[in-house]
N, C-alpha and C positions, 0 to 999 in steps of 0.2 A: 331769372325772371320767373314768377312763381307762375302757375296755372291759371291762376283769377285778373291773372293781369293779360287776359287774352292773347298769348302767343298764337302767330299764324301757323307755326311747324308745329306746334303740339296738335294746333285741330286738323292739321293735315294728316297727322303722324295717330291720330284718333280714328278720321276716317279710310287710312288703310287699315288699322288696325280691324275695324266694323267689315270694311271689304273683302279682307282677309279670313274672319270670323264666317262671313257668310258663304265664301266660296267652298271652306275644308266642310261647314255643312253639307252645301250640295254634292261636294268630292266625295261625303260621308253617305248621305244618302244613294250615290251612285256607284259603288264600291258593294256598299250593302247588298243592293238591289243585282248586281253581276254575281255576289255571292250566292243568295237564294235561287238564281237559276243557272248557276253552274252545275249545280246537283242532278242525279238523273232523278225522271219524274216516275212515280209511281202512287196514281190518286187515287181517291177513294173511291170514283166509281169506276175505277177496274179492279179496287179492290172486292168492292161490290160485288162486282162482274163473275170476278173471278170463283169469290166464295161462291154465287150461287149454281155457277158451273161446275165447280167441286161437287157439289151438294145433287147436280145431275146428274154428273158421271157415276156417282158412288150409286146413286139411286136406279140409275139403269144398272150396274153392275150387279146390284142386289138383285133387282128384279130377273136378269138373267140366270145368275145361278136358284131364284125360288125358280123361274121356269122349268131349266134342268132338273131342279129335285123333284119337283113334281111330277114330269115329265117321266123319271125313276122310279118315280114311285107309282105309278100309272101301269109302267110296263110292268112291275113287280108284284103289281096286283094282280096283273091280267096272268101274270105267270105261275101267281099263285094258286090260280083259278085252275088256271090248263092240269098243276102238279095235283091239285085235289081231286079234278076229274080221273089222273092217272091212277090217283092212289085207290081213289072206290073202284076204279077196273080190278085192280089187283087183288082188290081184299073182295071184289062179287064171284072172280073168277078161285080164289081160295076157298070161299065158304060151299060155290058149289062143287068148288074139290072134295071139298068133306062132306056135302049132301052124298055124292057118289060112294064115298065107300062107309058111308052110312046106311044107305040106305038103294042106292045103285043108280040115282036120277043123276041129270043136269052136267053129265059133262059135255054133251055137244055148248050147254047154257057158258059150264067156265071156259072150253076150246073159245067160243066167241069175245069172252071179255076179253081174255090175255090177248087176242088179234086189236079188241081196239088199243088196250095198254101198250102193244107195241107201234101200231099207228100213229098213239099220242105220240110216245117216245121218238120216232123218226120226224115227225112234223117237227118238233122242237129238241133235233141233239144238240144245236149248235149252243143254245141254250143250258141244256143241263151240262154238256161237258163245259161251260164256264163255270159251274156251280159246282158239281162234283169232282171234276177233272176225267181227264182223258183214263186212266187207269178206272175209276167206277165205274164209267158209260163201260168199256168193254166188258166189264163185272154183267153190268146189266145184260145190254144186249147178248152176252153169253146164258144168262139165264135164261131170259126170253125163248132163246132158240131150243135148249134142253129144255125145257119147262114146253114148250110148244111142242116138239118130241115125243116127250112123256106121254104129255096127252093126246097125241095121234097114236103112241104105241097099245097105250091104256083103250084108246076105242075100237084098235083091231085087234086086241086080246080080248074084249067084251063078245067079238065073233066069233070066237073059238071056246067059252062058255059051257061045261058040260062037254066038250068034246076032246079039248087039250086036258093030257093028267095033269101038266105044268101049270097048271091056271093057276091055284092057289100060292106055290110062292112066287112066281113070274110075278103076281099084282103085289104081292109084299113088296118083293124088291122096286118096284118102280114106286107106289105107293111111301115107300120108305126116300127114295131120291127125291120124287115129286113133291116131299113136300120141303124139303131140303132147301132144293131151287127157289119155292115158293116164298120160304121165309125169310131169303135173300133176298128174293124181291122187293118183299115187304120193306124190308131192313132199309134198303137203298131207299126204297122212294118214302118212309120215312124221316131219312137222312137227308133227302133232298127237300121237303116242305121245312123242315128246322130249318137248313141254310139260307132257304128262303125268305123265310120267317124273318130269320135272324139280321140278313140283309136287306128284308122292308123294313124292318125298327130302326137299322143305321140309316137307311134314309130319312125316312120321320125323323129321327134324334136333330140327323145336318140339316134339315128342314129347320127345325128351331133353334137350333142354335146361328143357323144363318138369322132367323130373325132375332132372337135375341144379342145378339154380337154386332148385327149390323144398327139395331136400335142403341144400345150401348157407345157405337162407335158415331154413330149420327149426331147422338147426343152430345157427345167430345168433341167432338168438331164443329159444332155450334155455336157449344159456349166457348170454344177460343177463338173463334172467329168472332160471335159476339166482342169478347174480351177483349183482342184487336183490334177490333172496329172500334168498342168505344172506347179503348185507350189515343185510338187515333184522332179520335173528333174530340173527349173531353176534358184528354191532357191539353189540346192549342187552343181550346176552348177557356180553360182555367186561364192558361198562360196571355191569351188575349184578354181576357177579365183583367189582370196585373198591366199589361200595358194600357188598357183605356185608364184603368186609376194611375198610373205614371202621366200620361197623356194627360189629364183631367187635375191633378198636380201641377204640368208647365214643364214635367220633362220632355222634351222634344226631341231625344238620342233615338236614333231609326231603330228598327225592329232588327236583330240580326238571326241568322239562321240557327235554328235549334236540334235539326234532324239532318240525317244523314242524306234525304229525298224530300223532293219538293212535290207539292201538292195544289190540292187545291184553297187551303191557308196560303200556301207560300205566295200564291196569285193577293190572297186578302192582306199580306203581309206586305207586298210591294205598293199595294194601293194605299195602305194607310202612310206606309213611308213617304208616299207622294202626299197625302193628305195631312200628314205631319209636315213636310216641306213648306207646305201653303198656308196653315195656320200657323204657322211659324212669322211665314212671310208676310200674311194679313195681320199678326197681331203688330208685327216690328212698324208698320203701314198704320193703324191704330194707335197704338202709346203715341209715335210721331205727331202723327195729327192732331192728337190729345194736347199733346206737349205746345205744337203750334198754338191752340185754343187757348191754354193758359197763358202764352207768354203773351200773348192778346190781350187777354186779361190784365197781365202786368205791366204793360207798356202804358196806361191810362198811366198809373201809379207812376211808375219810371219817369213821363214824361215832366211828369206837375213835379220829383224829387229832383230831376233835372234844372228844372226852371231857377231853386235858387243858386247852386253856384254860378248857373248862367249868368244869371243875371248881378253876382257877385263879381263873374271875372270882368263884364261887362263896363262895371260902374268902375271899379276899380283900373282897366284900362284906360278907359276916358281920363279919370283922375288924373294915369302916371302921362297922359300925351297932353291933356293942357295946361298942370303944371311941371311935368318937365325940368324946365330951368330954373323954378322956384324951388325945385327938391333937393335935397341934399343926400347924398350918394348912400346916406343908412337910411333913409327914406322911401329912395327909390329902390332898394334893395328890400326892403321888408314889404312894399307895395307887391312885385314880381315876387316874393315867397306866400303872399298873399293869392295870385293869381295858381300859383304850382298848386298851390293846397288846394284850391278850391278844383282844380283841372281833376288832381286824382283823385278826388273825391265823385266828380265825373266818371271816372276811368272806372273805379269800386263797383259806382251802380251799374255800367252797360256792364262790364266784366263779368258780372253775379248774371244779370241774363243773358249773354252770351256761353255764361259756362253750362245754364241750365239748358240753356237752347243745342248746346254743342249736341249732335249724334254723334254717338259711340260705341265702342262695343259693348256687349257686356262682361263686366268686371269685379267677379268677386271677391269682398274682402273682408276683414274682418270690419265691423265699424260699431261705433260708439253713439248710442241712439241719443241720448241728449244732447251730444255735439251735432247729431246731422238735424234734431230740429230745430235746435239754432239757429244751423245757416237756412232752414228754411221757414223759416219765422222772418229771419233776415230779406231773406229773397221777397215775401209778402208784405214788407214794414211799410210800403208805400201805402198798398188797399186799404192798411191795419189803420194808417193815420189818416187815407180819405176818410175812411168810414167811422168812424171816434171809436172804433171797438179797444177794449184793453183783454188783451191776450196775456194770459198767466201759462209757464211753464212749471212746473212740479216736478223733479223727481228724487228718487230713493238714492242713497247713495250706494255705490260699489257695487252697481248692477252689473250682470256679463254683458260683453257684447253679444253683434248677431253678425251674420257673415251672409253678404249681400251685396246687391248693386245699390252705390252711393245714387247714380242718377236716377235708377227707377224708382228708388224707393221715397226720395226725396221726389219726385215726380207725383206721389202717392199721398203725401203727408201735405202737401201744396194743393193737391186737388179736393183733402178734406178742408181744410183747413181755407181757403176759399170758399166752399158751400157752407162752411159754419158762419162766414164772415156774411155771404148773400143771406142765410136765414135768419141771420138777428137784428135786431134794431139799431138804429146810429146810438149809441154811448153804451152799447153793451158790455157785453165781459163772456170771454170763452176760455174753456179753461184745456190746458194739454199738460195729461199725465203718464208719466213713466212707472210700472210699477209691474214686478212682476204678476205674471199671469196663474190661472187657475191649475192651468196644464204644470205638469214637472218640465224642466228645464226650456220655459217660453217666459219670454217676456211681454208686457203686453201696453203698445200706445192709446191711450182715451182723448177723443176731441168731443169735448162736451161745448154744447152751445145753451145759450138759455132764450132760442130764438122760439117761432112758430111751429116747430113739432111735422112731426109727417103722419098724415092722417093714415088711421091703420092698415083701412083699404087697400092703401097701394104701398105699403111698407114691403110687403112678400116681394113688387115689382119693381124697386129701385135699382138693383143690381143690373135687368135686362139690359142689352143695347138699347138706343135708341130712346128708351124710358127718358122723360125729363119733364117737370112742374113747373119750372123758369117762363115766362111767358116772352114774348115778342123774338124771338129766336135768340135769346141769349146762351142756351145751353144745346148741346149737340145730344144730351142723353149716354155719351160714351164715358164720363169721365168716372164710373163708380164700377162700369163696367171693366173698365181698362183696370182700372186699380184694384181691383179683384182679381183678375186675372196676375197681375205682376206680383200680391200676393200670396194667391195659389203658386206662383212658379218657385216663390220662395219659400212654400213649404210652411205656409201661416194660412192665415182666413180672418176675415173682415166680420164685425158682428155689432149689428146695429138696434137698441132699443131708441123707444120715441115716447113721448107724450104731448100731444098736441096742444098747440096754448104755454107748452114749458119747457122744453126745447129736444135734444136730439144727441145723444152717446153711442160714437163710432169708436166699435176696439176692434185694433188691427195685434193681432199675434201674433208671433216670429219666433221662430226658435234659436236657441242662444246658439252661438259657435262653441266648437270642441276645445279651437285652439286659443293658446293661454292668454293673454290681451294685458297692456301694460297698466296699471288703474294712476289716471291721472287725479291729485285731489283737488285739485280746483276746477276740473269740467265735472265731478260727479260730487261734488260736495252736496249730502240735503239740505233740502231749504224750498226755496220758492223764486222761479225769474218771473221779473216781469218785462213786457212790451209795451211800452206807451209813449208817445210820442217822436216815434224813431231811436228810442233809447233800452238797452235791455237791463233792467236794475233787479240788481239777486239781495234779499231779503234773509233772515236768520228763519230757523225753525218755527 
């Protein structure tokens, strides 16, 4: 028993199939969704956090070691201060060395410098012996005390003056040591403002190179923090731009995880997965109710194409029950083949809307677009004949196929091809062409009507839900809506020109399938079908 002959285990065996379809979504959706937060989390605004707490620490760090150098360099001044003071002691208390045996003044004047020179010196050894070492300080302060010596010996040989014979080389000889001492002195606390010296410029120098090394390294740490941060927002940023155009397409396969940690995306990632679940589930709740509206539609038709074998089996029962006994047994045998024919002929028409009415899964395959609008030309041939329209099919021969759902798509070609049939006048002419499309590898369906046109105003608004021009509640506004969307899912698009007063050209385009497809020549022969009066008559070139 073939499919059109409404088997009840096929439509049963359909809708587990549908049932089945939808749960391994949900299964898929839920699967996903444990995935993305099985990860540990680590978001951006800790990562935030963190960078700017980086960026404190380094910065108090910084700021501690300028305090310390400063701090260095403060005391290195002050000490450079105290060693300058020492050093004019030593070089006041030399000069009135030599005032003296110049000229005989000022040694009580240098006795008092070298007392402050060594004052200085004890206030601050712990200080010089880090700068010169422990071996110079003793150097020093051994001069100090010889040099201080000298010149207590030098001012109580100045008493004896004219009285000692010894005066003259007594004061050579000390004069001679005296200055000896002196020039040591010199020498040292020379040597000590240089190390000094030397040791404030390595501060200044670590002074800026702390700031230049730390600006350097600030910098570095910035732009890879930058770097990371927007890698972090405007990689799932891209990557979410490619899913809303998958989404917007009609794929509806969940988001799955792309990182090794989850975030504050992977929260965005789970909510669209649920939002994809739902428009999933509103659109499947949508086509449906579509589907219902149309078969609404065809059931006027159905019914009036009903009415004659009814009424064929009808007369012709009466016939075989009163005369009966008058028949002769190839009589009443052609009577009863009379009644079967007209029955399946019955069975044909509910069958074709029960098949279209069936919900199912969806079922991709490859199909043959002039054969499925056949059968849906078919499905219509009731409305086609209430309404005197003549429907012409056209197509090319040896066109590819496209790879698709038979029922949506036929769901889609039925919903034009109805508003082409509502916009034209009784004895019109609509025409449906196969031809490929503009694009490389599409092919592309045309329902041309030569009805009343859509005024341009609201041409931009046909698509919306809800939109509809039909007056007295005949149209629901979903069905261009829906069929757009089922075209989107297939990876086509709908494209409608109008002229108002002259009628209206809907191309729906589909991309061709990869796989190979058998080319029958008698469903793609060219030429021209036509539809008229319940009959489909194919024409030459």
């Amino acid at each position: 028993m073939s499919r059109k002959e409404g088997n009840p285990h096929l439509d049963l065996a359909d809708q587990a199939t549908s049932l089945e379809g939808r749960y391994e979504r949900i299964q898929a959706v839920e699967s996903t969704r444990k995935a993305l937060l099985a990860r540990r989390r680590y978001s951006l605004r800790l990562h935030i956090y963190l960078g700017f707490f980086l960026v404190f620490l380094f910065v108090v760090g910084v700021a501690t070691a300028m305090m310390i150098t400063m701090y260095e360099v403060e005391n290195k001044l002050s000490f450079l201060e105290i060693a300058n003071e020492y050093m004019l002691e030593i070089q006041q208390a030399r000069r009135f060395e030599k005032n003296f045996f110049l000229y005989g003044t000022n040694l009580n004047d240098a006795l008092e410098n070298v007392n402050k020179a060594k004052q200085i010196f004890d206030d601050n050894r712990e200080e010089i012996r880090k700068i010169l070492g422990k071996d110079s300080q003793a150097i020093i302060l051994s001069n100090f005390k010889r040099y201080e010596v000298l010149l207590e010996r030098l001012v109580d040989l100045e008493q004896t003056k004219g009285k000692n014979p010894d005066y003259p080389p007594r004061k050579k000889e000390i004069e001679v040591e005296l200055r000896r001492h002196g020039q040591e002195m010199v020498s040292l606390a020379n040597q000590l403002m240089k190390k000094e010296k030397e040791s404030l410029s390595e501060a200044i120098l670590r002074s800026r190179h702390i700031h230049m090394y730390s600006l350097i390294f600030l910098l570095f740490f910035l732009v890879l923090n930058a770097t990371l941060l927007g890698s972090r927002i405007m990689g799932p940023i891209q990557r979410f731009s490619v899913y809303a155009k998958r989404i917007a397409s009609g794929d509806f396969s969940p988001i799955t995880p792309g990182r090794r940690f989850r975030d504050e995306f992977t929260d965005l990632a789970i909510a669209i997965n649920q939002m994809i679940q739902e428009l999933e589930t509103r659109e499947a709740v949508l086509i449906q109710s579509h589907k219902m509206r149309a078969i609404g539609t065809l059931t006027a038709g159905v019914a009036h194409e009903l009415n004659n074998p009814l009424n064929n089996i009808t007369i012709t029962a009466h016939m075989l029950l009163e005369d009966y006994d008058h028949l002769s047994d190839e009589e009443r045998k052609e009577m009863v083949r009379d009644v079967v024919n007209e029955a399946g002929r019955s069975k044909v028409i509910i069958s074709d809307l029960l098949d279209f009415a069936r919900e199912s899964g969806s079922q991709l395959e490859p199909l043959d677009l002039p054969e499925l609008l056949r059968e849906t030309i078919n499905l219509a041939s009731n409305q086609i004949k209430l309404s005197g329209i003549k429907i012409e099919l056209q197509g090319r021969g040896h066109l590819p196929r496209i790879h698709g759902d038979r029922q949506q798509l036929r769901q889609v070609f039925l919903n034009l091809i109805l508003n082409a049939i509502d916009a034209s006048s009784k004895g019109g002419k609509i025409q449906v062409l196969v031809v490929p499309a503009d694009e490389p590898s599409n092919v592309a369906v045309k329902i041309i009507d030569f009805g009343s046109g859509i005024p341009e105003k609201i041409l931009d608004s046909i698509f919306d839900p809800f939109f509809t021009t039909k007056a007295g509640g005949k149209g629901t506004g979903l069905g261009l809506s829906v069929s757009q969307g089922i075209v989107a899912k297939h990876g086509g698009r709908i494209l409608v020109t109008s002229v108002q007063g002259k009628g209206s050209t809907f191309t729906v385009t589909l991309p061709v399938t990869t796989i190979p497809a058998d080319i029958d020549s008698s469903d793609n022969l060219p030429g021209e079908v036509t539809h008229e009066a319940g009959r489909i008559l194919r024409s030459g070139p």
